[in-house]
C-alpha positions in Angstrom: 2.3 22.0 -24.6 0.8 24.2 -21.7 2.4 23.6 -17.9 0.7 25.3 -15.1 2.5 26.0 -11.7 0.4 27.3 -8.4 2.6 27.6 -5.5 2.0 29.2 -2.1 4.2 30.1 0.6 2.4 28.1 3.1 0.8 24.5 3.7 -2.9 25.1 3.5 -5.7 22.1 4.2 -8.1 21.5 1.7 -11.7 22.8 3.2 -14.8 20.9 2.6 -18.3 21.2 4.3 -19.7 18.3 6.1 -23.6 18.4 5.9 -25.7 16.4 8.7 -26.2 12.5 7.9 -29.8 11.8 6.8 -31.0 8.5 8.7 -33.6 6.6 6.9 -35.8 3.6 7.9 -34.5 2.5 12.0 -31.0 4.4 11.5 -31.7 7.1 14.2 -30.2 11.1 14.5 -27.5 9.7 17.3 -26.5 7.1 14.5 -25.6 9.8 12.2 -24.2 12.3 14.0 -21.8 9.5 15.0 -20.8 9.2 11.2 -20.4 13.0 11.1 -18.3 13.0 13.8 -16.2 10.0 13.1 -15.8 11.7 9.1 -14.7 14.8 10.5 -11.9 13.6 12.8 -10.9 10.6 9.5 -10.5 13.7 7.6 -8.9 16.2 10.3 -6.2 13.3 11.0 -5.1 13.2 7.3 -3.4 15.7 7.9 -4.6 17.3 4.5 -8.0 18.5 4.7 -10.1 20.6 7.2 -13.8 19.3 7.2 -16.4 21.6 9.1 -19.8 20.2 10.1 -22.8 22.8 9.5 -25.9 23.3 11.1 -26.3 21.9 14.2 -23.1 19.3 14.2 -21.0 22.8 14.1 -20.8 23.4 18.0 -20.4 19.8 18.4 -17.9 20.2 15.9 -16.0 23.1 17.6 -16.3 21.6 20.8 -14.3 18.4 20.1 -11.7 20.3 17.9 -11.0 23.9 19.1 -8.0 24.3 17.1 -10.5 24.3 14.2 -11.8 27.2 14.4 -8.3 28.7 14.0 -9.3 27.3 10.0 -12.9 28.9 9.9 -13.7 29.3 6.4 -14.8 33.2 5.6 -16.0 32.6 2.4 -18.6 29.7 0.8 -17.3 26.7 0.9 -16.8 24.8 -2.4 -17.0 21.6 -2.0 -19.1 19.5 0.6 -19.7 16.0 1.2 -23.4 14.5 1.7 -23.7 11.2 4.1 -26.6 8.7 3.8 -27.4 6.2 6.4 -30.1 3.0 6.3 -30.2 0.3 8.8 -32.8 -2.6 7.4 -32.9 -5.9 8.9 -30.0 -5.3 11.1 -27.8 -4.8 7.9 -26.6 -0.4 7.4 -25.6 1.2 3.9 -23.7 4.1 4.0 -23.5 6.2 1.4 -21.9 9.4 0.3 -22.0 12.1 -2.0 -18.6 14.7 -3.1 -20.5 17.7 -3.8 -19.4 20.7 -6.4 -21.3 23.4 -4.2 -21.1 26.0 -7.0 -22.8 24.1 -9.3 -24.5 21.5 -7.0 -23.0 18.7 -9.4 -22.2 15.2 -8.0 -18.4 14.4 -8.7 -18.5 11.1 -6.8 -20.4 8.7 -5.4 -19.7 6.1 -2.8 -21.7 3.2 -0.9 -20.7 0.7 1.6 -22.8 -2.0 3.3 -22.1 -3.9 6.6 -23.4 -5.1 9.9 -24.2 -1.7 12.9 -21.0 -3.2 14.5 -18.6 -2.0 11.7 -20.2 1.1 11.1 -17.1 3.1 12.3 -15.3 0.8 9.9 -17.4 1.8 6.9 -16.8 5.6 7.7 -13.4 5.2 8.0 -13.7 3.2 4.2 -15.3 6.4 3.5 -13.2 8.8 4.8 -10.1 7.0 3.2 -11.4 7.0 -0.1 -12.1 10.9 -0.3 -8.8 11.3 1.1 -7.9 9.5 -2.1 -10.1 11.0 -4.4 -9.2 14.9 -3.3 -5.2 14.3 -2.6 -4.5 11.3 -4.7 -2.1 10.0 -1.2 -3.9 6.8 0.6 -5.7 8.0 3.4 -5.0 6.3 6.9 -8.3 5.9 9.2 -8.3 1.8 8.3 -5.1 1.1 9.6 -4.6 0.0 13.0 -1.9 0.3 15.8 -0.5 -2.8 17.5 0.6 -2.7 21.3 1.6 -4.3 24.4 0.1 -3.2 28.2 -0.3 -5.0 31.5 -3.0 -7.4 32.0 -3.2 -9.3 35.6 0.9 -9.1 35.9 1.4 -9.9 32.7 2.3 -8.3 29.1 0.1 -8.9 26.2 -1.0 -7.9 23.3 -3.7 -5.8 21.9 -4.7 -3.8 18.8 -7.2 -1.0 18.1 -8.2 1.7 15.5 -5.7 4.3 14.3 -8.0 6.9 16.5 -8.0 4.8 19.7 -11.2 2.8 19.3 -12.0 -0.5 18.8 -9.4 -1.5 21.5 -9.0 -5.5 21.4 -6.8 -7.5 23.7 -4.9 -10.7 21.1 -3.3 -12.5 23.1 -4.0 -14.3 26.6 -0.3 -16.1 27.3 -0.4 -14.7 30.6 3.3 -13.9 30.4 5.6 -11.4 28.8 4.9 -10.3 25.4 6.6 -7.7 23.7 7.8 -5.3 20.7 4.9 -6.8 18.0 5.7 -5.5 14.7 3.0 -5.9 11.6 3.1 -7.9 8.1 3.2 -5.4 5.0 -0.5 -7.0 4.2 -1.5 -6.2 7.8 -2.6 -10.5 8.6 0.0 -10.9 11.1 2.2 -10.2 13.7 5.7 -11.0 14.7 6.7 -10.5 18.5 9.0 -11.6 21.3 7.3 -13.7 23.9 8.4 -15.6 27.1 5.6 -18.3 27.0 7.7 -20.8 27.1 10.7 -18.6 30.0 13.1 -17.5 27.1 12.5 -14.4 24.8 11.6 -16.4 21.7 10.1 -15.2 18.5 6.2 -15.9 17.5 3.9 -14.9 14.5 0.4 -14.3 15.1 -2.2 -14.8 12.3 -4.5 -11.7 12.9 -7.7 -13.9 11.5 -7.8 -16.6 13.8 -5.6 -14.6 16.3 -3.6 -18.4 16.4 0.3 -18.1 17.2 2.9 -20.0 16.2 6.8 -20.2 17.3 9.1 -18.9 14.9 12.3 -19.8 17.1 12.8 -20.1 20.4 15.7 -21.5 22.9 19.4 -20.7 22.7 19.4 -17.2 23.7 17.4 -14.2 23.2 15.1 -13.7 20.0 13.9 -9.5 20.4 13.4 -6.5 18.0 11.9 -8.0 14.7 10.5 -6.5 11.3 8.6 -7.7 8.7 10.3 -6.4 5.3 8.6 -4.8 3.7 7.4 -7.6 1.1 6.4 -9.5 3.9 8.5 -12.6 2.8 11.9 -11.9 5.4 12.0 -11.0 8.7 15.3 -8.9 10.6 15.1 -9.7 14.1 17.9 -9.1 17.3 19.5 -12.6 18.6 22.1 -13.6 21.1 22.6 -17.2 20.0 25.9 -16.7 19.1 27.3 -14.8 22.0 26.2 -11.5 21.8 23.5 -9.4 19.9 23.5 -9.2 16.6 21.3 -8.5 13.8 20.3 -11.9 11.6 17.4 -12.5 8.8 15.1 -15.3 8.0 12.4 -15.9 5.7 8.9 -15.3 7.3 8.3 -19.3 7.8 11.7 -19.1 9.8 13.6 -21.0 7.2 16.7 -20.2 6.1 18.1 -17.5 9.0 21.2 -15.5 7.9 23.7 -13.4 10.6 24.1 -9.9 9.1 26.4 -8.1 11.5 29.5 -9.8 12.4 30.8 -7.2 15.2 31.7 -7.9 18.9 29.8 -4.8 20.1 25.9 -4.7 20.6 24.1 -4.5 17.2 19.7 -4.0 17.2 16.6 -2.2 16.6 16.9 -3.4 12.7 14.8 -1.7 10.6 13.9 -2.4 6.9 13.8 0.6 4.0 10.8 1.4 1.7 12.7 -0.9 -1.1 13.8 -3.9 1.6 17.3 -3.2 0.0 18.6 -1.9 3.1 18.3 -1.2 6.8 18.6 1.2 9.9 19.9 -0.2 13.2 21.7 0.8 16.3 25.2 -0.2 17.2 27.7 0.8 19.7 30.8 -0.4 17.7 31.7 3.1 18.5 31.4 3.5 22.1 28.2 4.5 22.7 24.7 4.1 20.6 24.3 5.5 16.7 22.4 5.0 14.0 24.1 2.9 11.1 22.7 1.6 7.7 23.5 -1.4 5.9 22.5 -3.2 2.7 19.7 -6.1 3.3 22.6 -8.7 3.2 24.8 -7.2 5.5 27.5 -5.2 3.5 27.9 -1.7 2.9 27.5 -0.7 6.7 28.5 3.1 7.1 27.4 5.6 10.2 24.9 8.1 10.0 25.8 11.6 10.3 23.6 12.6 12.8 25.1 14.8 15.7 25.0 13.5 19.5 26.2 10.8 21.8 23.2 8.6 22.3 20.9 8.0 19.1 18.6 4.2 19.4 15.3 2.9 17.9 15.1 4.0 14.3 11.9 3.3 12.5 12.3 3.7 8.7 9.1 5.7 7.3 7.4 3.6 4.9 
């Protein structure tokens, strides 16, 4: 049995060459630089690898990255990646070789088909899957943010790519609407709105962008999380006198009162497993961070040093 080690005293991002796209049929130049340049900022934001356009998408390149060039590769690069793009009929395929440079051998192949709208969705399907393929770690340029800004006086709701585009306003209650916080499977949202005056709790389907009360009346209803199953959700209520932290299942059946304390318990958050959570508290005079087994036992402070701590978010 034969076990290799490498290690190396630094982090140090994969490199890999991004050649120009090559348009065919009515897919024109702009159209693929665009997938260039959407590829090389996927791949940049993984955090992982350092892609470098060649030719003429390199000043463009440099221009919209500077700290790049800090990364300039002095020797040939090893592997690169080859982009395809064909619009027919007002349907594109994208596809996309992984090239062995050295020995000019294909190690992957990839195609995706769609509609000119979703072509920064196909790239980022791209972009995720060589992420994939070169680290083995799930690549993150599908996933989206969920937010809450003004609109004429009010609060609502919007989502957009993980890079900022695709911006999409969700919700038109033309009231307050806050703190949204996403299903594991990414098809809905849970959030605190005052459509009907009190802070109650609503789920939105992210399909038919339809909402639907989850409770509502008889205090405040703020601060919840999907576990991370998607079948319960922790949420922040005052319904019995003051805040405290309580669970339900995600149809709002069955809601259970975890913290039984008279001081301010909130900002619930579940772990990876759903077995336990993070949540603020000020049992002890001021905010800290305290954890707790999904059913409410077990809570014990964490050690953290300082007189304020609020608003954990457990990493997934």
């Amino acid at each position: 049995e034969v076990r290799l080690r490498a290690e190396t005293k630094t982090f140090v991002r994969l490199q890999i060459e991004l050649k120009p796209c090559l348009t065919h049929e009515q897919a024109t130049a702009e159209m693929g630089r665009r997938v260039v340049d959407i590829l090389d900022n996927d791949l940049w934001m993984s955090s992982t690898i350092a892609a470098f356009q060649t030719e003429e998408g390199l000043t463009n390149h440099d221009t919209l990255r500077p700290e790049a060039a800090l990364l300039r590769p002095t020797e040939p690069l090893r592997l690169s990646v080859q982009t395809h793009l064909t619009l027919r009929q007002k349907k594109i395929v994208l596809e996309a070789e992984l090239i062995d440079s050295a020995s000019r051998k294909t190690l992957e192949r990839k195609s995706y088909r769609g509609c000119p709208e979703n072509l920064r969705l196909l790239v980022h399907s791209l972009a995720d899957e060589l992420v994939r393929s070169l680290t083995g770690e799930r690549g993150i340029a599908k996933s989206r943010i969920a937010f809450t800004a003004s609109s004429g006086g009010s609060k609502e709701l919007y989502v957009m790519d993980y890079d900022g585009a695709n911006q999409d306003q969700i919700t038109n209650l033309r009231t307050l609407n806050l703190t949204p916080s996403w299903s594991a499977d990414g098809r809905a949202l849970v959030f605190t709105s005052y459509l009907r005056s009190n802070p109650d709790l609503y789920a939105l389907d992210m399909l038919s962008k339809k909402y639907v009360p989850l409770l509502k009346g008889n205090g405040l209803y703020s601060g919840p999380a999907y576990s991370p199953d998607g079948k319960k959700i922790a949420f922040v209520s005052t319904k019995d006198g003051n805040a405290e932290i309580y669970v339900m299942d995600a149809t709002a059946k069955n809601v259970q009162r975890l913290t039984q304390h008279p001081a301010i318990d909130s900002s619930p958050s579940w772990s990876p497993t759903g077995r336990e959570m993070v949540f603020t508290s000020d049992r002890l005079g001021n905010p800290q961070l305290f954890i707790m087994d999904a059913e409410g036992s077990n809570v014990r402070r964490l050690p953290v040093e300082g007189n304020y701590h609020d608003s954990p978010v457990w990493s997934p």
